[in-house]
C-alpha positions in Angstrom: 0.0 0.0 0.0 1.4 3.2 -0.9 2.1 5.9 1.8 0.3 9.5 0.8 2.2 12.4 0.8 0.9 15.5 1.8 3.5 17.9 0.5 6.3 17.4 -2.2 9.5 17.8 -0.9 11.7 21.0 -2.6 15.4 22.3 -1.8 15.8 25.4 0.2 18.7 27.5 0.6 21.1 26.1 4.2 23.4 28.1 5.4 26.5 27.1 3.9 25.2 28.7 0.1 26.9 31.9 1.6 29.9 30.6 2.0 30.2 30.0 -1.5 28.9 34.1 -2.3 31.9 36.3 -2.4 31.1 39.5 -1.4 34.4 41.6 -2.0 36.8 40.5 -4.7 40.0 39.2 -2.5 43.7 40.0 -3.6 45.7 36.8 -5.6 46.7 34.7 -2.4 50.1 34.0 -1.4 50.3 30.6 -0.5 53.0 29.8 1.8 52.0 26.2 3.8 49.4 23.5 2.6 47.6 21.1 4.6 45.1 18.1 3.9 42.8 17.1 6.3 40.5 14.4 4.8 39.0 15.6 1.9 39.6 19.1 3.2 42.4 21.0 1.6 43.5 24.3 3.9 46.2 26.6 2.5 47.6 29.3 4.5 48.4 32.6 3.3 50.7 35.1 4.0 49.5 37.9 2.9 46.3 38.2 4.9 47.6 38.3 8.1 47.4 41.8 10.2 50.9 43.3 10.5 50.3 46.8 11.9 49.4 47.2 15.4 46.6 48.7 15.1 45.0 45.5 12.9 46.4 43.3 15.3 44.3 44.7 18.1 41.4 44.6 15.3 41.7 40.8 15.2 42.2 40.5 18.8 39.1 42.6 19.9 36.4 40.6 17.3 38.0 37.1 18.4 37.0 38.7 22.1 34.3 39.5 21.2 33.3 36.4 19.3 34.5 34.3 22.1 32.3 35.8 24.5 29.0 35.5 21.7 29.8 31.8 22.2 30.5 31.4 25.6 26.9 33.8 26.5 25.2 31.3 23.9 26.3 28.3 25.9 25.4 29.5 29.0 22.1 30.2 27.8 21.8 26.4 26.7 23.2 25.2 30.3 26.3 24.2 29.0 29.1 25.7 31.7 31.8 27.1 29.9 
């Protein structure tokens, strides 16, 4: 006997279509080290990492920030971080 469906299944966008958008054109990498994890592939670039002081402290204040997103977002789940 066959099972009715009540609606027909279609693809919505997840999250992870962004990733693939590029929303700025980015400057020819400069691949210095190359790594395979898996299937992943990750090359690391010298040329994007902060060398004034200023942009270091850039960096440093979002991952602070960032880091405290998470850790308010566990705590709200009941995880204890």
């Amino acid at each position: 006997m066959a099972v009715p469906q009540s609606a027909v299944h279609t693809h919505t966008l997840r999250g992870d279509v962004m990733v693939q958008q590029k929303r700025f054109p980015l400057p020819e990498a400069n691949i210095v080290e190359t790594y395979q994890f898996g299937e992943s592939k990750v090359h690391i670039c010298d040329n994007y990492i902060a060398q004034t002081p200023e942009a270091i402290q850039k960096v440093l204040k979002n991952l602070h920030a960032k880091g405290w997103d998470i850790a308010l977002k566990l705590r709200e789940q009941g995880i204890e971080v």
